[in-house]
Every structure is written in structure tokens, then in C-alpha cells.
C-alpha positions in Angstrom: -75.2 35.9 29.8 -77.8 33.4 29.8 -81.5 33.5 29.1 -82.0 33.3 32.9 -79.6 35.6 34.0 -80.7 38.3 31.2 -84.4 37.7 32.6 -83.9 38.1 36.1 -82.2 41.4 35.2 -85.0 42.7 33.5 -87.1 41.5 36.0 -85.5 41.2 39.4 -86.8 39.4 42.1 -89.5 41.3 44.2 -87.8 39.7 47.4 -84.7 41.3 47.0 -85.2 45.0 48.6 -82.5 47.4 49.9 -84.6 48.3 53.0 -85.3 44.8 54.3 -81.7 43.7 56.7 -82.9 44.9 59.9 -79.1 45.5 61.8 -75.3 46.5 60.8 -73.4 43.3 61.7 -69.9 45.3 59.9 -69.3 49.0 59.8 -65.7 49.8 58.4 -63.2 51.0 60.5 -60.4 52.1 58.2 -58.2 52.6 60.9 -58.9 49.3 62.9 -56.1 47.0 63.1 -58.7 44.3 64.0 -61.2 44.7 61.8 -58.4 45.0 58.9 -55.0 43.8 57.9 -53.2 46.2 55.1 -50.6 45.2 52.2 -51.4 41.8 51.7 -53.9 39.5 50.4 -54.3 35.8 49.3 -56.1 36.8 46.1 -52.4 37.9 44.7 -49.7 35.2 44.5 -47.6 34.7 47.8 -49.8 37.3 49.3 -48.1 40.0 47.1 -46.7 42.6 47.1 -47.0 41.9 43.1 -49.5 40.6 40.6 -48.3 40.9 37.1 -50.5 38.3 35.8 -53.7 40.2 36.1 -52.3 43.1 34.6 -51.5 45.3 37.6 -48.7 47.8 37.8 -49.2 47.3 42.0 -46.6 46.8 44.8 -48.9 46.5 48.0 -47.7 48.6 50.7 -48.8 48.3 54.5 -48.3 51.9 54.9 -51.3 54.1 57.0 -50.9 57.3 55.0 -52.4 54.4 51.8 -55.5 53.4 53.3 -55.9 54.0 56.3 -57.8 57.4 56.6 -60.6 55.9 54.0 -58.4 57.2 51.3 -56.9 54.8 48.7 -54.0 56.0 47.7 -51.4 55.0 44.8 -48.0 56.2 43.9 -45.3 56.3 41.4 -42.3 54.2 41.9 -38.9 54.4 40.4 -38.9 51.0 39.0 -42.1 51.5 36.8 -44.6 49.6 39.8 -46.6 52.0 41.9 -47.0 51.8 45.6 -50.7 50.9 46.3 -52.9 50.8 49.3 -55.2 47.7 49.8 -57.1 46.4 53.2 -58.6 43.2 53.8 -60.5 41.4 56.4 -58.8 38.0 55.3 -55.9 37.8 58.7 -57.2 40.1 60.6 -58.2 39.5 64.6 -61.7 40.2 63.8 -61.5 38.3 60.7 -64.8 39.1 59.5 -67.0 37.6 56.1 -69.7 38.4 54.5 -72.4 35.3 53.9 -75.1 34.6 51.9 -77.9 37.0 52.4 -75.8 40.0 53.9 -76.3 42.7 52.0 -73.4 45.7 51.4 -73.6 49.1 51.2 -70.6 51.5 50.3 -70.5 55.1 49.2 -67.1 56.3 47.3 -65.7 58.8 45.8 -64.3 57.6 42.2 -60.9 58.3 41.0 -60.1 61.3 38.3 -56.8 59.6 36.7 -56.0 57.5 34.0 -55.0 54.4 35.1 -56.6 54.2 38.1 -58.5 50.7 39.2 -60.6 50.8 42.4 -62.9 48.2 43.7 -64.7 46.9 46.2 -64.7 42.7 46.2 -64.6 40.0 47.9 -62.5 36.7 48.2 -61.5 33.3 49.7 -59.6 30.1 49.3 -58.5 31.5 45.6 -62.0 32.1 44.8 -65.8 33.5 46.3 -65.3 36.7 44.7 -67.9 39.1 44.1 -67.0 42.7 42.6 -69.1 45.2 44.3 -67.7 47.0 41.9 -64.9 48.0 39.5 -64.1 50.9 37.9 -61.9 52.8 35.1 -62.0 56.1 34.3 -61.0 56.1 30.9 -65.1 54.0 30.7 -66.0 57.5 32.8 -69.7 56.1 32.8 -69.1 52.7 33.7 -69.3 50.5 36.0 -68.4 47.0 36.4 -70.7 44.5 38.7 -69.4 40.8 38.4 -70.4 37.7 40.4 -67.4 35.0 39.6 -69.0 32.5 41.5 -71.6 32.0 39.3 -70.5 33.5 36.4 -72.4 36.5 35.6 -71.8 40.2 35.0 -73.0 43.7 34.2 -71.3 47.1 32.7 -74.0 49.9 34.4 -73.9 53.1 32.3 -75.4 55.6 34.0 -74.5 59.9 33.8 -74.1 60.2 37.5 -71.0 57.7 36.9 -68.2 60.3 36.7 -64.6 60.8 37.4 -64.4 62.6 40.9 -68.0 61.7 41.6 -69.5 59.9 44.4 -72.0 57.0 44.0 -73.1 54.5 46.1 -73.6 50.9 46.0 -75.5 48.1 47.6 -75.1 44.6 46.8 -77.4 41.9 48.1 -75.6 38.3 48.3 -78.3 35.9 47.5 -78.2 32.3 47.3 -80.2 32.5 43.6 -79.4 36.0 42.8 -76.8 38.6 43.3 -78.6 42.0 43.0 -76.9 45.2 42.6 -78.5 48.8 43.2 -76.4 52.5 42.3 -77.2 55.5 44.0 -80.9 53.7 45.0 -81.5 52.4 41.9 -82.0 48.9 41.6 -79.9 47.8 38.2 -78.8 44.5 37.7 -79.8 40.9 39.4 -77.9 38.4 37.9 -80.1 35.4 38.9 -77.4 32.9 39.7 -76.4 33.7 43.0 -73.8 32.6 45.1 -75.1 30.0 47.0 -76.6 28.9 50.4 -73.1 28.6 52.0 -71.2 31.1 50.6 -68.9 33.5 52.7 -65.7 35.6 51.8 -63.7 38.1 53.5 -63.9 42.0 52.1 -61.1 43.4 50.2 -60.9 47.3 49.3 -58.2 48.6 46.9 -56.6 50.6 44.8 -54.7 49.3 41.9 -52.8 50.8 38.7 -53.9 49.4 35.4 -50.8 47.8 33.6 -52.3 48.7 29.9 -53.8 45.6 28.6 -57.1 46.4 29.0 -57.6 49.5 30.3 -55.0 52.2 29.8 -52.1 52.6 32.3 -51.5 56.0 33.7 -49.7 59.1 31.6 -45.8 59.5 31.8 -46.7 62.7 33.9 -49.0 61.1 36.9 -47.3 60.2 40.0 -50.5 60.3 42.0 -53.6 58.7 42.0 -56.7 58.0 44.7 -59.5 57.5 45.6 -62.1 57.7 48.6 -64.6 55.1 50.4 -66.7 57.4 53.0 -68.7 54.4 54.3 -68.8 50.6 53.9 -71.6 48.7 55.8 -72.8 45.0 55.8 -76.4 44.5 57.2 -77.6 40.9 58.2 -81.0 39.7 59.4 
């Protein structure tokens, strides 16, 4: 982290304030085959079903029962992969994005398992992404905010973070400075920012860790998921 960006997270800009959007341009619709296209994505080669090379034990599956009740759901396949649910705006008819200044709010419910790797992010044209959020459970206290685009990143601790616990997240998409609040709590701006003419589409997910860097799930869990009980994007 730079000087700046460790400066602008003690200190984030006054400007930045959860309340200020004044109308919901995007409220998630699980279920909407417009608003969302499920089991494929640009952001893994050939649009999946596989991605290997970041460490993923996935095989995307368009299935409803994976995603499409708000649940993300992952499960055990014979072969080693694991059946994974994953929607994205990217295709869709609606084909919505989020642009610089829109600011997201989403309230989950995080995964118990080992193994498990949910996130909220965004993505376009092999790049634009933005991680909402990450998460691990074997970090049970963690979690992981990340702007790509401009290179900058945060690991909140905080004791509300907790296997089977719900937080909430709201991520402003500034043009200097991505800032993050948990559960109301402003905690990290990373003063870089993504831009004045930045836009991606939303991606929400459940994927298996592979064991590289985060542990993959026991011998004895077929199962794992995890719940998103509202997704919003606000725009002035």
C-alpha cells in the first residue's frame, strides 16, 4: 500500500457518505432471467465451466436450485470438481453495470465450511474488477476488500465477521477513491479509485478453494453455501 492509499484509509474522504445516492437504479432479482445469466462468465477462460489457474475446484453449473433462490450453492462431484452456482449481469437482456459513482449495498449470510469462497465482484473485458468482498472461513474474521483497478486492498478484521453470520456491505465506486463500509461502519478508502469512466457488470458466486491458499474443503463435505438476502446499486 502506498503512502496515499494508507492515508486516505486512515482518513477517508468526508464526501464519501453511505446516505448520499438518492434512488435504486439495480435491485437483484435472483430469479430474473433478464437481469441475470447463470453458469458462465468471461472472467474464467472460455466462459468456464472451469478455472484451474486461480485455484478453483469449480465446474459452473446453470442450474436454478444453485443460485437462483439467493442461495449460492456448491456441491461435490465425483471427479474431485464441485458443482458451483454463479450469476452475472455480463449477457444478460438487461445487461446491467455499475459506473463510477454507484454505490452497492449487499447483505449475506457467510458460509460455515471449509473451503468455501464467496464473493461479490465485478468484471469486464478481462479486467474492471472490484471485490465487494471475499471471504474464507478458515480467516473466520476476515474479510477481503480489493480494488484491481487501481491496485489497492484491505483484510477487515472485525468480531461480527463469523462463519454463519450475516454482515453487510457497501461499496462506493469513486473515481479517486473506492470506499468500503461493514455493517455501517465506514473501514477502508483506498484512495485510488477507479476512474471517471469506469463500468463493469456484477458477478455473485460461490466457489471451492482448490488448496493453495486457502484450504480446500474436508474429505467428508459434500455441501457447501451460502446466502445474499439483498444486493442494491444506488446512483444519483
Amino acid at each position: 500500500m502506498s503512502v496515499k492509499q494508507w492515508f486516505a484509509s486512515l482518513f477517508p474522504s468526508q464526501r464519501s457518505r453511505p446516505g448520499r445516492p438518492t434512488r435504486v437504479c439495480f435491485e437483484a432479482d435472483f430469479a430474473s432471467a433478464g437481469q441475470w445469466v447463470a453458469g458462465r462468465t468471461s472472467a474464467y477462460p472460455d466462459g468456464g465451466p472451469v478455472n484451474p489457474g486461480d485455484n478453483k475446484l469449480d465446474h459452473l453449473v446453470s442450474g436454478a436450485s444453485f443460485c437462483r433462490d439467493g442461495t449460492f450453492r456448491a456441491r461435490r462431484r465425483p471427479d474431485g470438481l464441485w458443482d458451483t452456482g454463479l450469476l452475472t449481469t455480463e449477457g444478460s437482456r438487461d445487461g446491467f453495470m455499475v459506473r463510477t459513482g454507484d454505490v452497492l449495498d449487499v447483505r449475506v449470510r457467510l458460509p460455515e465450511g471449509i473451503g468455501a469462497w464467496p464473493a461479490v465482484w465485478t468484471w469486464r473485458d478481462g479486467g474492471n474488477e472490484v471485490d465487494v468482498f471475499e471471504y474464507h472461513p478458515d480467516n473466520p474474521d476476515l474479510l477481503e476488500l480489493t480494488n484491481h483497478v487501481g491496485g489497492a486492498s484491505h483484510d477487515h478484521r472485525d468480531p461480527a465477521v463469523r462463519p454463519g453470520g450475516p454482515v453487510s456491505v457497501r461499496v462506493e465506486f469513486g473515481a479517486r477513491s473506492v470506499v468500503w463500509w461493514v455493517d455501517g461502519r465506514r473501514v477502508f478508502a483506498d484512495g485510488v479509485g477507479v476512474g471517471r469512466d469506469w463500468e463493469a457488470y456484477l458477478i455473485v458466486n460461490l466457489s471451492v478453494s482448490a488448496g493453495r491458499y486457502h484450504p480446500a474443503p474436508e474429505p467428508g463435505c459434500t455441501a457447501l453455501d451460502y446466502d445474499v438476502e439483498r444486493l442494491r446499486v444506488h446512483r444519483h
